[in-house]
FIMARTOR-261096 format. One line per 8 residues: number of its first residue (from 1); their letters; for each residue x negated, y, z negated of C-alpha. Coordinates in Angstrom, 3 decimals, padded with zeros to 6 digits, always signed. Layout:
<recs>
NUM) a) X,Y,Z | ...;
</recs>
This chain:
<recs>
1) xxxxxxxx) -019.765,-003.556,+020.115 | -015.890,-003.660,+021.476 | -013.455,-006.130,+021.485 | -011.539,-007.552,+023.784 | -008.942,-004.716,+023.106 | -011.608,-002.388,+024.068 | -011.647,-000.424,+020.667 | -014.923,-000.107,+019.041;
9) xxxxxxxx) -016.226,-002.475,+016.404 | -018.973,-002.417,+014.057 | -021.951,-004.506,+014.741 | -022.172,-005.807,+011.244 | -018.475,-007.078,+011.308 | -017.741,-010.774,+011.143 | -015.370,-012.270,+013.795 | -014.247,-015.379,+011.990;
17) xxxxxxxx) -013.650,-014.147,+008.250 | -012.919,-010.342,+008.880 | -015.794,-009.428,+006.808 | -017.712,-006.420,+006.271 | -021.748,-005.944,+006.113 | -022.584,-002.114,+005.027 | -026.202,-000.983,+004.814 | -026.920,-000.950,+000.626;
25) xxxxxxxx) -026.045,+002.035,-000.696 | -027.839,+004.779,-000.659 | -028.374,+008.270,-003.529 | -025.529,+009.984,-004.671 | -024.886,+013.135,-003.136 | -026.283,+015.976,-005.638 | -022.693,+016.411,-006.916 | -023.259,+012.830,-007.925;
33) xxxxxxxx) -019.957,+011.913,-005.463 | -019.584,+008.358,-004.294 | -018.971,+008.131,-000.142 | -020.459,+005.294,+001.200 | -018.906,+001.746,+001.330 | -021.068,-000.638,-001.149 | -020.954,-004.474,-001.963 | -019.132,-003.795,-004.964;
41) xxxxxxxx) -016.092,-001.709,-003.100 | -016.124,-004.438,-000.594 | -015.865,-006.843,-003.525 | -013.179,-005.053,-004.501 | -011.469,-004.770,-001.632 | -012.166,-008.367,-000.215 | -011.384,-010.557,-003.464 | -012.150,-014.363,-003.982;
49) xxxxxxxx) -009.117,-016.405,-003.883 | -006.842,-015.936,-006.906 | -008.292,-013.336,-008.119 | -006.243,-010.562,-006.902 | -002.630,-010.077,-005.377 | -003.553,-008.352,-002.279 | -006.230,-008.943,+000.019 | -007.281,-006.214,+002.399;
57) xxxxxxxx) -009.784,-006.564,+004.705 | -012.675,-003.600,+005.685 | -013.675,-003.284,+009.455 | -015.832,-001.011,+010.470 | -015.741,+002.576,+010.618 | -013.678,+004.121,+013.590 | -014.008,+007.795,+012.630 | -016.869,+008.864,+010.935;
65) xxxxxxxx) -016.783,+012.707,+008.917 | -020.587,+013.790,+008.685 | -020.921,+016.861,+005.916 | -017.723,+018.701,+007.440 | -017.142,+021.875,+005.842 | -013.981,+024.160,+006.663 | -014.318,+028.172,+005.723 | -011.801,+030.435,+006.502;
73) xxxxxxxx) -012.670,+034.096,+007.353 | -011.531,+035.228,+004.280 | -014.364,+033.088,+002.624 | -011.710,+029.962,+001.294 | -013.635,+026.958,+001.548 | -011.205,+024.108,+001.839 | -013.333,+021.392,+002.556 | -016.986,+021.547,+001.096;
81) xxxxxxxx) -019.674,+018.951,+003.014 | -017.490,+015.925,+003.296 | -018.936,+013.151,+004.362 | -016.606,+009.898,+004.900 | -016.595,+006.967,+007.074 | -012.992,+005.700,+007.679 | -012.480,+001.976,+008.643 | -010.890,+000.465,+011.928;
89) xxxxxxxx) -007.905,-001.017,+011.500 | -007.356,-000.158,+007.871 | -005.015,+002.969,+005.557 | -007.197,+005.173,+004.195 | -005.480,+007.240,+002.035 | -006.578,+010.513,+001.359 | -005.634,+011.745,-002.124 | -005.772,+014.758,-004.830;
97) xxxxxxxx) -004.211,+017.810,-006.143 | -002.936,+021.008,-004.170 | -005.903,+022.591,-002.547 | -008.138,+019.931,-002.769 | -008.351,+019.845,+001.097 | -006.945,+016.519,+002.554 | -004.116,+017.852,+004.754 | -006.765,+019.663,+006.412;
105) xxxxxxxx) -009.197,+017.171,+006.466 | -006.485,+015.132,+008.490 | -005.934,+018.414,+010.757 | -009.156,+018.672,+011.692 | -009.867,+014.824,+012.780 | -006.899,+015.926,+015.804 | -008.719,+019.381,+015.457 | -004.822,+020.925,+014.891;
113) xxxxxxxx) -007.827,+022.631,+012.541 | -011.628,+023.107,+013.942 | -014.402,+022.408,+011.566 | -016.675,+025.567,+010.722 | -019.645,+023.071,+010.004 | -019.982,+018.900,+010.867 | -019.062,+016.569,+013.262 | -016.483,+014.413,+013.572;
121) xxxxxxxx) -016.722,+011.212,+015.659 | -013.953,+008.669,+016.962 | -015.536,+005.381,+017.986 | -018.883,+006.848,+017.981 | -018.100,+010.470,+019.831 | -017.890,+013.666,+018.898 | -014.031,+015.002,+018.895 | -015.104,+018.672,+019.895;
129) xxxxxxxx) -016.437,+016.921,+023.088 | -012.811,+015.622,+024.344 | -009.960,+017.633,+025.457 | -008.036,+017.857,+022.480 | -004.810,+017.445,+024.634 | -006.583,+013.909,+025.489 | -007.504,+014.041,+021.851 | -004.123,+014.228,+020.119;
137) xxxxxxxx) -002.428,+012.399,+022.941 | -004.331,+009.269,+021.292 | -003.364,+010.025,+017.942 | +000.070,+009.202,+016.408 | +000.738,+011.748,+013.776 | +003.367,+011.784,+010.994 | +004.700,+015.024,+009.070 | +006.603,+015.613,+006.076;
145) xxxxxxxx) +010.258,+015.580,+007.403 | +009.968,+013.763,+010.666 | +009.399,+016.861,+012.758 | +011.816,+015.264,+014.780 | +013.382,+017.700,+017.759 | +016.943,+018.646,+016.779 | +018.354,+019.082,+020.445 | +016.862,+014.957,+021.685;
153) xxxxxxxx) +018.510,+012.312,+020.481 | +016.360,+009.410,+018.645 | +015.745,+007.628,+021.342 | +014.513,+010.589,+023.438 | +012.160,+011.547,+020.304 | +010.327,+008.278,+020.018 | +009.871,+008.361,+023.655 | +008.221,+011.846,+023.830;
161) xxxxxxxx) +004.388,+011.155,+023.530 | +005.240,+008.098,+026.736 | +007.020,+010.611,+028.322 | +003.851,+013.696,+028.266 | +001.395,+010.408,+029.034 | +003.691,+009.897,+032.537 | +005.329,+007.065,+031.840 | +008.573,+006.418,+033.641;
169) xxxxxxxx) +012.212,+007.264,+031.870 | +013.016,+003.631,+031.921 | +009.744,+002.624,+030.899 | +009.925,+005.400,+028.348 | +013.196,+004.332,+026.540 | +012.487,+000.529,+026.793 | +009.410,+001.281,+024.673 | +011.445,+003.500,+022.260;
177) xxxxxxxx) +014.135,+000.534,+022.075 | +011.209,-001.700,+020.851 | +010.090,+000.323,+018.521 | +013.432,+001.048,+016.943 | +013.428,-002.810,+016.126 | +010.246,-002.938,+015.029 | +010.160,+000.363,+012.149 | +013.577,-001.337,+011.209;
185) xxxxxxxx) +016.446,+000.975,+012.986 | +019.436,+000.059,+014.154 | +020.053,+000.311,+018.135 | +023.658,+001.677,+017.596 | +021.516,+004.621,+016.144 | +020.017,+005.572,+019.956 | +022.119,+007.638,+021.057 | +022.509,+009.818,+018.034;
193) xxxxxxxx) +020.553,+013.253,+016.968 | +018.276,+013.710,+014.117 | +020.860,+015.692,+011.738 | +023.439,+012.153,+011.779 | +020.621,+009.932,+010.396 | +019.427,+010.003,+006.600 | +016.141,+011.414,+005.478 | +014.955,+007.504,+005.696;
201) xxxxxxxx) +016.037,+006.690,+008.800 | +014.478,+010.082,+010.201 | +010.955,+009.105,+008.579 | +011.500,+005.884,+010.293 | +011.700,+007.677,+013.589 | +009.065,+010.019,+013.102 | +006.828,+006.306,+012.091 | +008.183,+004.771,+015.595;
209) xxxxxxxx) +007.726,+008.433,+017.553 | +003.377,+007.999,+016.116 | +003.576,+004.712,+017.670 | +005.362,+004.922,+020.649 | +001.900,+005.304,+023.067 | +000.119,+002.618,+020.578 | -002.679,+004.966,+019.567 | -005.247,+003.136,+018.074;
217) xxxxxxxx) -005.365,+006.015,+015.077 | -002.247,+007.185,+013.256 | -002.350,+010.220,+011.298 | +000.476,+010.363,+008.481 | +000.297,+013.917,+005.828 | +002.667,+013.022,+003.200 | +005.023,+011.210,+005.544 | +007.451,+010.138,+002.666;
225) xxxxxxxx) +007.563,+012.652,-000.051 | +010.868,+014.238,+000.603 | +012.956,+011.003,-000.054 | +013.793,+009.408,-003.103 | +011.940,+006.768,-004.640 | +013.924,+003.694,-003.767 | +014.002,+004.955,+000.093 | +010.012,+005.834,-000.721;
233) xxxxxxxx) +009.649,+002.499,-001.750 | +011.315,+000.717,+001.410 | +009.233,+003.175,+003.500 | +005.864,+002.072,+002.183 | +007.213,-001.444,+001.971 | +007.873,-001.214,+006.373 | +004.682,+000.514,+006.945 | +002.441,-001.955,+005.201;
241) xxxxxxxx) +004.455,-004.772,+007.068 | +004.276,-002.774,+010.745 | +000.340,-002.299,+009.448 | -000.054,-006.170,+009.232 | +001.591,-006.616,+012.366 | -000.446,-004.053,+014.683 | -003.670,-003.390,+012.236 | -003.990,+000.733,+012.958;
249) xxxxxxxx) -006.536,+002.735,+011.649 | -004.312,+005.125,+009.463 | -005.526,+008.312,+007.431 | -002.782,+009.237,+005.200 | -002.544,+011.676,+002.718 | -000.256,+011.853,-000.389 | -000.508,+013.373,-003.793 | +000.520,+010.627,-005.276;
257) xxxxxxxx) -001.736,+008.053,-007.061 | +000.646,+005.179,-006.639 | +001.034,+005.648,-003.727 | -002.353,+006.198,-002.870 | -003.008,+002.727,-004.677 | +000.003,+000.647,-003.051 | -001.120,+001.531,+000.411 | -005.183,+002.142,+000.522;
265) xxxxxxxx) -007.385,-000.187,+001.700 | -009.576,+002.636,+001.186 | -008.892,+005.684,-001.614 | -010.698,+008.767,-001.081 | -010.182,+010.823,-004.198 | -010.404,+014.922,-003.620 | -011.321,+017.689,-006.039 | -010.276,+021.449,-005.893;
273) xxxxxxxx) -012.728,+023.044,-003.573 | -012.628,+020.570,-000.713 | -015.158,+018.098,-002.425 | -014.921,+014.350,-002.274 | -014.951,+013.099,-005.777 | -014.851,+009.124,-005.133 | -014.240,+007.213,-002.178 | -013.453,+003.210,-003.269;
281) xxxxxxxx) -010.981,+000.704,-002.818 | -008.336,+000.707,-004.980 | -008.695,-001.647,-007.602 | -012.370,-000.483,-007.743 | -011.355,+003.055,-008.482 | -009.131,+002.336,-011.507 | -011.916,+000.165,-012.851 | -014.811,+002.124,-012.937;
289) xxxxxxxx) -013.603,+005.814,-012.224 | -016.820,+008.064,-010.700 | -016.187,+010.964,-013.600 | -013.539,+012.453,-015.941 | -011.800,+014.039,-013.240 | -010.936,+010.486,-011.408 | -010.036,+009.658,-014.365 | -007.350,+012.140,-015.399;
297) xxxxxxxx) -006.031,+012.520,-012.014 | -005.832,+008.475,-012.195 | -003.796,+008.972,-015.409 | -003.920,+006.936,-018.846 | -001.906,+004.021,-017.589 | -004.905,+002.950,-014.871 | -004.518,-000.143,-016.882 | -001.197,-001.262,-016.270;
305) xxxxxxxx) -001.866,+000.156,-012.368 | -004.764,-002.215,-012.315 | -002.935,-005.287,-012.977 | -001.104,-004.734,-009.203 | -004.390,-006.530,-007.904 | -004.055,-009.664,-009.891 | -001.935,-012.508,-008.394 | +000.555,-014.258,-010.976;
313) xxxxxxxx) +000.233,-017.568,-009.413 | -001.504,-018.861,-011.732 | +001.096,-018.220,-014.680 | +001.946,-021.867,-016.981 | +005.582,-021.380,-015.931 | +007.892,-023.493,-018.625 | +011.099,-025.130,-016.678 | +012.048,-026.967,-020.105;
321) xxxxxxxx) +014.447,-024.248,-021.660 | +016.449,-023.661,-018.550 | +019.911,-025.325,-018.109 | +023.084,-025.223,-015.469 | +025.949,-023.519,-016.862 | +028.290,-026.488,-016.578 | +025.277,-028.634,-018.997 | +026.407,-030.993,-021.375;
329) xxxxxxxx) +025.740,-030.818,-025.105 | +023.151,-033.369,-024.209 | +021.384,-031.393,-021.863 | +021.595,-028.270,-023.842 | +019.802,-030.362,-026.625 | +017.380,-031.764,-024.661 | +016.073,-028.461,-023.324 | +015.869,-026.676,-026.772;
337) xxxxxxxx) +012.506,-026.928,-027.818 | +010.835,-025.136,-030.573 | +008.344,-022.823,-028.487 | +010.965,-020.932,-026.645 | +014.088,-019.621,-029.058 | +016.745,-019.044,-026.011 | +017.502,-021.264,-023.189 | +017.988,-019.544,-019.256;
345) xxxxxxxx) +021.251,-019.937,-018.072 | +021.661,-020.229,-014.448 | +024.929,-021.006,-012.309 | +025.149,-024.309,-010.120 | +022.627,-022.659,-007.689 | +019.801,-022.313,-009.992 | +020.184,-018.669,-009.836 | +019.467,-017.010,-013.472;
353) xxxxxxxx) +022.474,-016.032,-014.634 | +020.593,-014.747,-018.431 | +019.724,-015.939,-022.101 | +021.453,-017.330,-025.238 | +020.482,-019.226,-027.550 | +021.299,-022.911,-027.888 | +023.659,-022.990,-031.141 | +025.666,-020.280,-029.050;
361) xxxxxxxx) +026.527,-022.561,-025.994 | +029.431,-024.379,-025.678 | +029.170,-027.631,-023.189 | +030.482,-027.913,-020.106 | +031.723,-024.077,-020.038 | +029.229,-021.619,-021.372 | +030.719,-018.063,-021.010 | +028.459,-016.343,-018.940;
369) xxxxxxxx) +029.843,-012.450,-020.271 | +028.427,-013.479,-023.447 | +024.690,-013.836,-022.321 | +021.835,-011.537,-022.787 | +020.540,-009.836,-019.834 | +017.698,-012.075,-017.694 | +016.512,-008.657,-016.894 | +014.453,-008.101,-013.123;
377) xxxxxxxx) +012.515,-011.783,-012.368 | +009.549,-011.495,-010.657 | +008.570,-013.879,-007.637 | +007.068,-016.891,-008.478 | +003.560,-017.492,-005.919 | +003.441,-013.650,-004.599 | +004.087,-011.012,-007.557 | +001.547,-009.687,-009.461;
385) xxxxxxxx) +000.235,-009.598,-012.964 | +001.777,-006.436,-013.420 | +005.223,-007.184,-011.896 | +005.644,-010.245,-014.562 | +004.494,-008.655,-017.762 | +006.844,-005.775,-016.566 | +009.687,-008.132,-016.514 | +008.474,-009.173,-019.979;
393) xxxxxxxx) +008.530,-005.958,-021.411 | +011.788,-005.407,-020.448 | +013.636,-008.645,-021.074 | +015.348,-008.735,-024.743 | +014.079,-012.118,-025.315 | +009.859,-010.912,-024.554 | +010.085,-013.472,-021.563 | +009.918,-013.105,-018.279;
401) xxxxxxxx) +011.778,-014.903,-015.608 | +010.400,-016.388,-012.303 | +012.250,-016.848,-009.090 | +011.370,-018.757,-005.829 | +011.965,-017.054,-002.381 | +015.462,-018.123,-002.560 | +016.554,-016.686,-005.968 | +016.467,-019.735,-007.849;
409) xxxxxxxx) +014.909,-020.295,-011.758 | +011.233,-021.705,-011.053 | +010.627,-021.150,-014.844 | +010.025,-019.092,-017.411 | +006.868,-017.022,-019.090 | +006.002,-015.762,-022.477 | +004.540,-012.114,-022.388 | +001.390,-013.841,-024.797;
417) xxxxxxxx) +001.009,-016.376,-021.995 | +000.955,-013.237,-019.248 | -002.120,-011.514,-021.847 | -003.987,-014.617,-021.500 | -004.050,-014.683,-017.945 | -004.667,-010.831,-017.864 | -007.445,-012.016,-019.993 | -008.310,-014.428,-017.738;
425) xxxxxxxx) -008.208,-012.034,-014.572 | -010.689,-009.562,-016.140 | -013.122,-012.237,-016.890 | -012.748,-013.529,-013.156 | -012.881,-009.801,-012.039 | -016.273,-009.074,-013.883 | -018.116,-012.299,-012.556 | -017.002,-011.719,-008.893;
433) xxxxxx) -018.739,-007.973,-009.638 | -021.848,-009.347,-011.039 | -022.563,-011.976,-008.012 | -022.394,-008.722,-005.495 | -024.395,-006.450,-007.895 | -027.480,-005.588,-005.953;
</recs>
């Protein structure tokens, strides 16, 4: 079945709710490795209202890996029978230690690599039967680094793949333009060459570059592991937005487990030897790990990971212990109740300005250098489980505070109020698992 778009969809998919029918499951491979999408990953990955923070929806599968196996002539097997079927519009995220095979498992879906065993099939045909000029040509693909060419300036770069495809100059650079604006770049930055931007901004380029023909797949092999975390951060931040706004089928590989967990709708987990170990979504993988080596490479704070995936909208937020910093000694009294030993300070705004407690406030001019820290708030409606009790744990007072999209006080949270609605979340969790058990 197609869409309108023309792209292939699967027959079981549902038009109005975005769901997902897969066949039941079938045996375990005899490694006893998990491949195949089952009710419970899709109940994972397609949670009931308030029970997680993210929803992610699973179409079905554009490119479909059937027992691939790459040997070199040397005898290295870096892939070993992998079997996977990757979903349309959806990040798949391939993910292990060095060696385990997933940068050439990418390779070989643009055959940049050619399977010694397998097929390989993009909306239902077999890769080795394209051109693989025609092949990549309909691929965006993301390196390490950008790749960028040193001797074009940005605006040339993002316009290359147009450009090979026979699109006009104009035509060429208006596309590039958009795309600029649309990866987050600066026009002033056009005319400039690769070695005057930051490591960000090239990644950024190399992002818009993979999109500029609007490929229906984009490849990405550890796109943003040369930049530091808080330009890491902002990367995977803009990619998950540009995701939601075009809905790509990505592969992308990383050896990182956050990262792997922030961006999958689909984790495909990768042992030493080329051997799929667990394929899941991602809050289903740090529940219920396949073996013991998912669960090392997951690490021992799976736990704390997990809570990413519940929503903290549902957090009794207390606005009683929060005053203005110009409040009276009759306000100041009124808000000091018994449950909550400091009172929130914020400044005419509303914004959280940090914590005293009452005896220590004078009336009508609190000094503000004399409060302790608020600590990072958490957003009140979107955040997660995790982000709150992290804001918890860090606060000197053990509470954490919440903030509305425009940085004011919406109230405040005890970290034994955040265990009870952890509590809470894993009871919810387990019930939505046992109403899609087979």
């Amino acid at each position: 079945m197609r869409d309108a778009d023309g792209f292939g969809r699967h027959p079981a998919h549902n038009r109005e709710n975005g769901s997902f029918r897969t066949r039941a499951p079938g045996p375990e491979s005899s490694s006893g490795e998990r491949s195949r999408l089952s009710p419970q990953l899709l109940a994972q990955s397609r949670p009931e209202a308030g029970d997680f923070c993210q929803t992610r929806r699973v179409f079905g599968a554009l490119i479909r890996i059937d027992s691939v196996t790459k040997r070199y002539p040397d005898g290295t097997v870096a892939v070993d029978r992998l079997s996977l079927e990757i979903p349309d519009r959806a990040i798949t995220v391939l993910v292990g230690p060095s060696g385990c095979g997933k940068t050439t498992t990418l390779r070989m879906i643009n055959r940049m690599v050619e399977p010694s065993e397998g097929t390989i099939l993009l909306d239902g045909k077999d890769i080795q039967q394209q051109p693989v000029n025609t092949l990549r040509r309909s691929m965006g693909y993301v390196i390490q680094n950008a790749g960028l060419f040193q001797h074009r300036t940005i605006l040339d770069n993002i316009a290359t793949v147009p450009r090979l495809l026979g699109w006009g100059k104009e035509r060429s650079r208006a596309r590039a333009r958009e795309l600029m604006d649309r990866v987050g770049l600066d026009g002033t930055l056009a005319r400039r060459y690769p070695y005057q931007l930051s490591g960000g901004q090239q990644q950024r380029v190399g992002v818009a570059r993979a999109l500029a023909a609007d490929p229906p797949v984009l490849l990405m092999d550890e796109p943003f592991s040369a930049v530091d975390p808080v330009v890491r951060k902002g990367l995977q931040d803009e990619l998950l937005r540009i995701q939601e706004e075009l809905a790509k089928t990505i592969v992308f590989v990383t050896h990182d487990i956050d990262e792997a967990v922030k961006l999958g709708t689909m984790v495909a987990v990768m042992r030493t030897g080329g051997r799929l170990a667990q394929f899941a979504p991602p809050a289903e993988l740090l529940t219920d790990p396949a073996d013991a080596f998912v669960e090392d490479f997951l690490g021992t704070d799976r736990g704390i990971r997990r809570l990413s995936f519940f929503t903290a909208a549902g957090l009794d937020l207390l606005t009683a212990p929060i005053v203005a910093v110009d409040a009276t000694a009759e306000q100041i009294a009124a808000r000091d109740t018994a449950d909550v030993p400091y009172l929130l300070v914020t400044d005419l705004d509303g914004r959280p300005l940090g914590w005293a407690e009452s005896g220590e406030l004078t009336a009508g001019s609190i000094e503000t250098d004399r409060l302790l820290p608020h600590g990072r708030p958490f957003a009140a409606g979107t955040d997660s489980l995790r982000a709150a009790l992290d804001c918890a744990v860090l606060s000197p007072t053990g509470w954490a505070v919440a903030v509305d999209g425009e940085g004011r006080a919406a109230g405040v949270v005890s970290q034994q109020t955040i265990a009870e609605a952890i509590r809470g979340a894993h009871a919810n969790s387990a019930r939505t698992t046992q109403k899609v058990a087979p």
